[in-house]
GUZAPA-498014 format. One record per residue (C-alpha): z, x, y. Coordinates in nm, 2 decimals. Example, Ala and Ser with C-alpha at 12.3 -4.5 7.8 and 13.67 -1.06 7.14 Angstrom:
# residues 2
NODE      c3      c1      c2
NODE    0.78    1.23   -0.45
NODE    0.71    1.37   -0.11
# end
This chain:
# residues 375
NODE      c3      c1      c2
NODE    1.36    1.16   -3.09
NODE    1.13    0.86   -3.22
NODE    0.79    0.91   -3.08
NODE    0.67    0.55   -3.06
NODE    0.29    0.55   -2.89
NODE    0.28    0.23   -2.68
NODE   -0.03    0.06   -2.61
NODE   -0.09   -0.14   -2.28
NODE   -0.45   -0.32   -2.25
NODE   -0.53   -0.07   -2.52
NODE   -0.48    0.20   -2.34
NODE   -0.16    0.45   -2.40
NODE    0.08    0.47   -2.12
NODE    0.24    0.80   -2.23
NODE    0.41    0.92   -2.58
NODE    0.75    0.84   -2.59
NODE    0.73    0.59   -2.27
NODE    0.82    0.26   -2.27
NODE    0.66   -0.03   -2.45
NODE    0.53   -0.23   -2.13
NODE    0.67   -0.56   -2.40
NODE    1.03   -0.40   -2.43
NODE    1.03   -0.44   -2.05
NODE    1.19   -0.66   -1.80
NODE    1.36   -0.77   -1.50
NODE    1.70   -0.62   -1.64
NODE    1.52   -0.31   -1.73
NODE    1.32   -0.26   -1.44
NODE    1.63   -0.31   -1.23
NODE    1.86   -0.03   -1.37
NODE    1.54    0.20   -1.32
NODE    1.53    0.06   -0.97
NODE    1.92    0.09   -0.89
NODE    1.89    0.49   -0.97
NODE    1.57    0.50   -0.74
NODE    1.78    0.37   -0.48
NODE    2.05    0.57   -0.54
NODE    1.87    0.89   -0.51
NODE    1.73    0.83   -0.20
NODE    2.02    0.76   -0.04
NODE    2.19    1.07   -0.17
NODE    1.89    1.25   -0.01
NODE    1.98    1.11    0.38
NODE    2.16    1.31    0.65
NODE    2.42    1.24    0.91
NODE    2.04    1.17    1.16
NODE    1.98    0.90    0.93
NODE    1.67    1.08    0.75
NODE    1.60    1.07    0.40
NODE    1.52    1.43    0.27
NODE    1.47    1.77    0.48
NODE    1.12    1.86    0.47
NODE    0.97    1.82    0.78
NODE    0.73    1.51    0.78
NODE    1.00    1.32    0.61
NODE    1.17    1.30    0.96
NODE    0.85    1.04    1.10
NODE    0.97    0.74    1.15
NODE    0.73    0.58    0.87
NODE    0.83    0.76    0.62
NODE    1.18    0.69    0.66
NODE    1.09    0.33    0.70
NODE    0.90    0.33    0.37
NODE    1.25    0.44    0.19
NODE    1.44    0.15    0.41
NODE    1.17   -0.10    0.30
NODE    1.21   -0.01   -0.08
NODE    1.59    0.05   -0.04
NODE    1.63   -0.33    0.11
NODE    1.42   -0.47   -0.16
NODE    1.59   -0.30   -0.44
NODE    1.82   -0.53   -0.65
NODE    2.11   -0.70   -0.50
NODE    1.92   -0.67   -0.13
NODE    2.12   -0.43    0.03
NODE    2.16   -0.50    0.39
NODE    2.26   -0.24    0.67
NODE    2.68   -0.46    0.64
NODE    2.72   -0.30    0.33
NODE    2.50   -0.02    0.31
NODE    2.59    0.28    0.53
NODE    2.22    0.46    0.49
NODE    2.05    0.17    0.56
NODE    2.26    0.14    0.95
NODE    2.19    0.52    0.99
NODE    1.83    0.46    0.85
NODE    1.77    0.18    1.12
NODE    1.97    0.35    1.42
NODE    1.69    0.65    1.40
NODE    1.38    0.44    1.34
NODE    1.53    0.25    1.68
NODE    1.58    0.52    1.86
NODE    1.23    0.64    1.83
NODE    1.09    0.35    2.02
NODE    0.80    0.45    2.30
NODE    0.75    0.24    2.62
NODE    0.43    0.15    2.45
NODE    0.62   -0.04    2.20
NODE    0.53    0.22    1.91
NODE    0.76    0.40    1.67
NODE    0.67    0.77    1.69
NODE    0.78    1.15    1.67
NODE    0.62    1.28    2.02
NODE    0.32    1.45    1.96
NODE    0.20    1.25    1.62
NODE   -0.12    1.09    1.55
NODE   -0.04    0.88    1.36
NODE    0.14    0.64    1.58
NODE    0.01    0.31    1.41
NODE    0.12    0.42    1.06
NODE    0.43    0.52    1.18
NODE    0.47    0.19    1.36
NODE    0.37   -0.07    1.12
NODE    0.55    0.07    0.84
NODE    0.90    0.09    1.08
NODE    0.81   -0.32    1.19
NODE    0.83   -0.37    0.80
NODE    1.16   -0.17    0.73
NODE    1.32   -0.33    1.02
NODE    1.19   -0.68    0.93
NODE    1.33   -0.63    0.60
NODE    1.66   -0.54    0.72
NODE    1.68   -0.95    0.82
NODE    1.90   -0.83    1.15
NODE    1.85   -1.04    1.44
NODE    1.92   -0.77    1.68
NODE    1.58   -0.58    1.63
NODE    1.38   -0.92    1.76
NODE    1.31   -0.73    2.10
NODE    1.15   -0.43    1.92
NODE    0.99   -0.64    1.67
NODE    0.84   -0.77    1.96
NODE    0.72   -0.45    2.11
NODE    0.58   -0.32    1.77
NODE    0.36   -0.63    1.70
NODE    0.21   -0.57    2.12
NODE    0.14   -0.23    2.04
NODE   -0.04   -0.30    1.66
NODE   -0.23   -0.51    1.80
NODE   -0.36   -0.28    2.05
NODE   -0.47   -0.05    1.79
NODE   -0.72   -0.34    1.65
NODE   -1.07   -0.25    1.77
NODE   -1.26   -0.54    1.94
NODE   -1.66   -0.61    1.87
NODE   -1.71   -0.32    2.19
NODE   -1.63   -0.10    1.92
NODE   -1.92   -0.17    1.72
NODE   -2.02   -0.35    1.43
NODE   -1.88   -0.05    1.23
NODE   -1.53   -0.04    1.35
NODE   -1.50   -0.42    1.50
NODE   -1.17   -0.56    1.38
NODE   -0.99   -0.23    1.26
NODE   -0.70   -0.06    1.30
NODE   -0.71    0.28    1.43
NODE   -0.39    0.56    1.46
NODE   -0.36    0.43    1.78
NODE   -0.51    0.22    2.05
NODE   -0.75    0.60    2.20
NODE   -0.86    0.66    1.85
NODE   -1.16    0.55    1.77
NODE   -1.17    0.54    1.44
NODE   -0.98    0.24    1.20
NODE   -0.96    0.27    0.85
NODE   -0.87    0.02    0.54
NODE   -0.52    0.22    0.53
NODE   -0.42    0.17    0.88
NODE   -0.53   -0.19    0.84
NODE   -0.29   -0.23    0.54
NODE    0.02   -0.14    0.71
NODE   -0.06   -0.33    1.04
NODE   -0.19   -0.67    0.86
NODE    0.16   -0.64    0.62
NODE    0.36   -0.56    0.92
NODE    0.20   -0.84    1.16
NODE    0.28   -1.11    0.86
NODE    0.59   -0.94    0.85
NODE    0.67   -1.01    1.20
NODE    0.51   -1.40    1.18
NODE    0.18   -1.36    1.39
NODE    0.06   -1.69    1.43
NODE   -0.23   -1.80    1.15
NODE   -0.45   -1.93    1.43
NODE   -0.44   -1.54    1.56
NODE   -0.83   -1.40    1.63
NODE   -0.65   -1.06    1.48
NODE   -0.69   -1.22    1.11
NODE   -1.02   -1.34    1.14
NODE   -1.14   -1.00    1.32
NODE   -1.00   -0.79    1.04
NODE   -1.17   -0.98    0.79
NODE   -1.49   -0.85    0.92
NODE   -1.36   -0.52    0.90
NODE   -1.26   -0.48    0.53
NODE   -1.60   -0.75    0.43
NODE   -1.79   -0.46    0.55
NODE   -1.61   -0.17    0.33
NODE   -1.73   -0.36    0.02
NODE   -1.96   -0.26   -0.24
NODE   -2.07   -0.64   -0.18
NODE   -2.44   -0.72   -0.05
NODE   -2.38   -1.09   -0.02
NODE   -2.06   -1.08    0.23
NODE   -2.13   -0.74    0.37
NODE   -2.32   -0.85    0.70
NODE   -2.34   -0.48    0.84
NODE   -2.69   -0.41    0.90
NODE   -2.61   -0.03    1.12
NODE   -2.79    0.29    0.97
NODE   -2.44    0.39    0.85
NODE   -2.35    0.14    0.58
NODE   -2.34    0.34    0.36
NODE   -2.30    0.07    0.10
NODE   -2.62   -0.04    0.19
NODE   -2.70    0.09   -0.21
NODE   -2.41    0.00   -0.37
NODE   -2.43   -0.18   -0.72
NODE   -2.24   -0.49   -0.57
NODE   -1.91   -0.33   -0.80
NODE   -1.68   -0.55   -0.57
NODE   -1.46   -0.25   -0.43
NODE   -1.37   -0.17   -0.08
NODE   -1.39    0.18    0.10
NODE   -1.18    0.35    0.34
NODE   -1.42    0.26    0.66
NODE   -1.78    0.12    0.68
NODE   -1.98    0.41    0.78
NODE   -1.75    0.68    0.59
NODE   -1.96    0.86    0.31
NODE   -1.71    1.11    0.13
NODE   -1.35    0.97    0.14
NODE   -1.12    1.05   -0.10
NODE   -1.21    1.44   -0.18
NODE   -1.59    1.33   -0.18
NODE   -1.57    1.16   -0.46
NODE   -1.86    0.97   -0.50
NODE   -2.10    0.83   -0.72
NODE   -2.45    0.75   -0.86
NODE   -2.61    0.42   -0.80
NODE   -2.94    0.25   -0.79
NODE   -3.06    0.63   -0.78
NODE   -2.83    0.69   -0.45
NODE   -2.53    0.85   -0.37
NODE   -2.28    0.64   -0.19
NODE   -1.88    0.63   -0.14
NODE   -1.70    0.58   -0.51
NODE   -1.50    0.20   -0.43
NODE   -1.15    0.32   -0.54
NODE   -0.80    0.13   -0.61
NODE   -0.61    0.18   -0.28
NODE   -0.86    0.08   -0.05
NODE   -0.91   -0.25   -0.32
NODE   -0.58   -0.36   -0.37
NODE   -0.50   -0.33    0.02
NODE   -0.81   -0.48    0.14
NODE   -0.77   -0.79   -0.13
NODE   -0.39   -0.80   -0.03
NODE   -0.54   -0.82    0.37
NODE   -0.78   -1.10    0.31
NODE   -0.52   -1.31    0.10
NODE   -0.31   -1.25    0.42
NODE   -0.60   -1.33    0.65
NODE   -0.64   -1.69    0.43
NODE   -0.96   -1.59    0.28
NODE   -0.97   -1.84   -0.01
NODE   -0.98   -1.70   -0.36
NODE   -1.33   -1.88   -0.41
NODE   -1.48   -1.68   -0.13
NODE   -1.75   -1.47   -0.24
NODE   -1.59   -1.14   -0.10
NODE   -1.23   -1.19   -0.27
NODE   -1.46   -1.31   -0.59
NODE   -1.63   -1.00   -0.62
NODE   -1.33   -0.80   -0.49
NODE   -1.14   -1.01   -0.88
NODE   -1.47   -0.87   -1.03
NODE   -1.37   -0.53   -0.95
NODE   -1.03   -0.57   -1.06
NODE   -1.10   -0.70   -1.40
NODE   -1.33   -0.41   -1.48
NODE   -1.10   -0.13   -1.34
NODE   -0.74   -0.22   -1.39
NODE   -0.57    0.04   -1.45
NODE   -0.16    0.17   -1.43
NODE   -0.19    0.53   -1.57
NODE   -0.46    0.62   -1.25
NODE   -0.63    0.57   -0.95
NODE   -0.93    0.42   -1.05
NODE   -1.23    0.52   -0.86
NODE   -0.98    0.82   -0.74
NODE   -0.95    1.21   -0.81
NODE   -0.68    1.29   -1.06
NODE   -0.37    1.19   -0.96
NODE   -0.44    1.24   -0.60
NODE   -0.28    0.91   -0.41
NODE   -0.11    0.78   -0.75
NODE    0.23    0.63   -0.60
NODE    0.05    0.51   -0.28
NODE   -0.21    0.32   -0.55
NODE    0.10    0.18   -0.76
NODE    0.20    0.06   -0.41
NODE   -0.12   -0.13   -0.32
NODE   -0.16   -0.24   -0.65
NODE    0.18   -0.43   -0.70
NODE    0.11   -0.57   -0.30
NODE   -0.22   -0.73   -0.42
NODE   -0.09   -0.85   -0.71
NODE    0.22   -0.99   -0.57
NODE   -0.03   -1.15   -0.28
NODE   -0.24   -1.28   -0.52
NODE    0.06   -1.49   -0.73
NODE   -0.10   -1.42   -1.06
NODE    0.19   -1.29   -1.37
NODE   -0.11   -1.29   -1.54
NODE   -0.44   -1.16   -1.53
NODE   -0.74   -1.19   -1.71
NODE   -0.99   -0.85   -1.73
NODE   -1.33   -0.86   -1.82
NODE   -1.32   -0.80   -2.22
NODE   -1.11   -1.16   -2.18
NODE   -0.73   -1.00   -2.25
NODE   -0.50   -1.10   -2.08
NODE   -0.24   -0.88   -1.91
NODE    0.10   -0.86   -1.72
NODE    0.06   -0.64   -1.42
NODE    0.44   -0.64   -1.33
NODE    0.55   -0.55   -1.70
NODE    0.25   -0.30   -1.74
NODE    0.36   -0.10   -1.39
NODE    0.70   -0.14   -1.43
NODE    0.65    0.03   -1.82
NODE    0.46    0.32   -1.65
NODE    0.67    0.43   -1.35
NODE    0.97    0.38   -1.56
NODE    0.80    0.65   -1.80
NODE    0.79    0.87   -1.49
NODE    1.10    0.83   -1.33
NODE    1.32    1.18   -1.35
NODE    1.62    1.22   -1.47
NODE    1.79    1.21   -1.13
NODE    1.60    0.84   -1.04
NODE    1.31    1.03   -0.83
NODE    0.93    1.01   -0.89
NODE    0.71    1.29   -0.75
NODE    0.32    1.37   -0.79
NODE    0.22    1.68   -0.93
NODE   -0.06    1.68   -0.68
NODE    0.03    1.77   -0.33
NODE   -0.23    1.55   -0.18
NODE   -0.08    1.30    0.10
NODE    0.26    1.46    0.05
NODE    0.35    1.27   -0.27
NODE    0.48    1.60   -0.41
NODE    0.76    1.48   -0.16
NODE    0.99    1.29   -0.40
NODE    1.13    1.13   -0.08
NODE    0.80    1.01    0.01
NODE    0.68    0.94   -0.34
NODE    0.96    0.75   -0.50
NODE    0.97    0.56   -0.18
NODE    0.65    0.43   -0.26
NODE    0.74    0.38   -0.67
NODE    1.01    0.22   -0.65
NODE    0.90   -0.10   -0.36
NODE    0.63   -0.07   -0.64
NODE    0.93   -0.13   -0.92
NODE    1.07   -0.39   -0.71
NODE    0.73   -0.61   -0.66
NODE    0.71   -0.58   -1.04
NODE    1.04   -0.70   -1.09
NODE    1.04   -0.99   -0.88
NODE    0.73   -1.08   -1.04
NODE    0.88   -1.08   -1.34
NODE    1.18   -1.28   -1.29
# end
């Protein structure tokens, strides 16, 4: 075997991986056609993809319909067997509240959101009733300014928990463009106030409670899980302007800049300017930047393609002045991860991405953002 050591932005992607130049849409797409394959070899006669136990909510097997659907040649449920099964279960699942949810789960709005954007990308007209119903219920998980400056405009687990985060928000903002909520809706504007007031951003951060804990930030331009919330991510946090505060990280940043693109916040605004500053000095493909080891890897390669595809950029200039291709710098990596067998899995357990259901899921909707991107 050659080793060849391939350099993207400088920085190696992994010895003996693929040059992210020798890439492209042909590549990517074989790499993509054995993700999809595997997954569907993983389903059973219920219509779930793999047999450990969380891999039976209905977001998780939504997340493997979404990347499924998107793969190349847009397999539809007409001439995909999984995907009919797939749908029939996530379906079938439907609350009288509208939701998409094992009994018993917490997580309803996850769960939810992520089944509105499997079905939606299944294009069948039959689902437009429980399209319906989801968007109802998402929308009564958004907390209202009662809430509080802290959680105003959010998206909580469900509409009795309290407490919204910048990964909910993700989900339900993707799955409400998904499903066409009107521009004009106050649910845009409202989240906007939400992720403005995660960012490491003094000028468009306008909340003034005793729990911004961004209060002294160094205006880095990244976004948080939740104003207020001190030690996300495994506390990993850092030193600034002699305080500790909340380390900005890549998941929370690439959703919250993929949420305000959807929410019409022009690219000139100060927040989604500082938000490009960010970006330019932390772009990375090999980690989570801002993150602990590889914990949340695949959901980051995830986010990241989304905000990239969001903003329309093939290319993107990082602070040094080089300029780089996302799509064909992703695309380089996961291919240099992909097993044998067309599956992706995380060493770290964290968030279940040791679950190669769940984790190749994630890379390859990833794969196929950076493949459209790159036709």
């Amino acid at each position: 075997m050659i080793v060849r050591k391939c350099f993207a932005l400088a920085v190696v992607l992994a010895i003996g991986s693929v040059c992210a130049g020798e890439v492209d849409a042909t590549t990517a797409s074989e790499a993509a056609k054995k993700a999809a394959q595997y997954l569907i070899s993983q389903q059973g006669d219920n219509g779930v993809f793999g047999k450990a136990k969380p891999d039976a909510m209905p977001g998780v097997v939504g997340l493997a319909v979404k990347a499924i659907a998107s793969s190349p040649g847009a397999p539809r449920e007409a001439n995909t067997p999984a995907l009919a099964k797939a749908a029939k279960y996530i379906i079938g699942l439907q609350q009288p509240s509208g939701s998409i949810t094992l009994p018993k789960i917490p997580t309803e709005n996850y769960n939810t959101s992520i089944a509105a954007i499997a079905l939606v990308s299944l294009e069948n007209p039959a689902y437009k009733t429980n399209l319906e119903n989801c968007q109802k219920f998402i929308l009564a998980c958004q907390r209202d300014a009662a809430a509080g400056a802290e959680k105003e405009g959010g998206f909580g687990y469900s509409p009795e928990n309290g407490n919204p985060d910048n990964s909910n928000g993700a989900f339900s903002l993707e799955a409400l463009k998904a499903m066409g909520l009107k521009e004009d809706s106050p649910a845009w504007k409202n989240a906007v106030k939400f992720m403005k007031r995660s960012q490491d951003n003094a000028e468009t951060n306008d909340f003034t409670g005793a729990n911004n804990v961004m209060k002294d930030g160094d205006n880095g331009g990244g976004f948080i899980y939740a104003p207020g919330v001190a030690d996300d991510f495994g506390t990993t946090v850092a030193k600034r302007t002699g305080k500790t505060v909340p380390r900005p990280y890549g998941n929370m940043t690439y959703n919250c800049i993929k949420g305000l693109i959807y929410a019409k916040v022009d690219k000139n605004d100060p927040s989604m300017q500082a938000a490009y500053k960010w970006v330019k000095a932390n772009y990375s493909v090999t980690e989570n930047p801002g993150g602990k080891g590889t914990m949340g890897y695949y959901y980051y390669c995830l986010a990241f393609s989304k905000a990239f595809t969001a903003m329309g950029e093939k290319e993107f200039e990082l602070a040094d002045g080089k300029k780089v291709n996302w799509a064909k710098d992703m695309a380089a990596q996961l291919i240099s991860l992909q097993k044998p067998d067309g599956s992706w899995a995380n060493a770290d357990e964290t968030w279940m991405e040791n679950d190669p259901v769940l984790a190749t899921s994630y890379a390859l909707d990833a794969l196929n953002n950076c493949i459209n991107a790159m036709k």
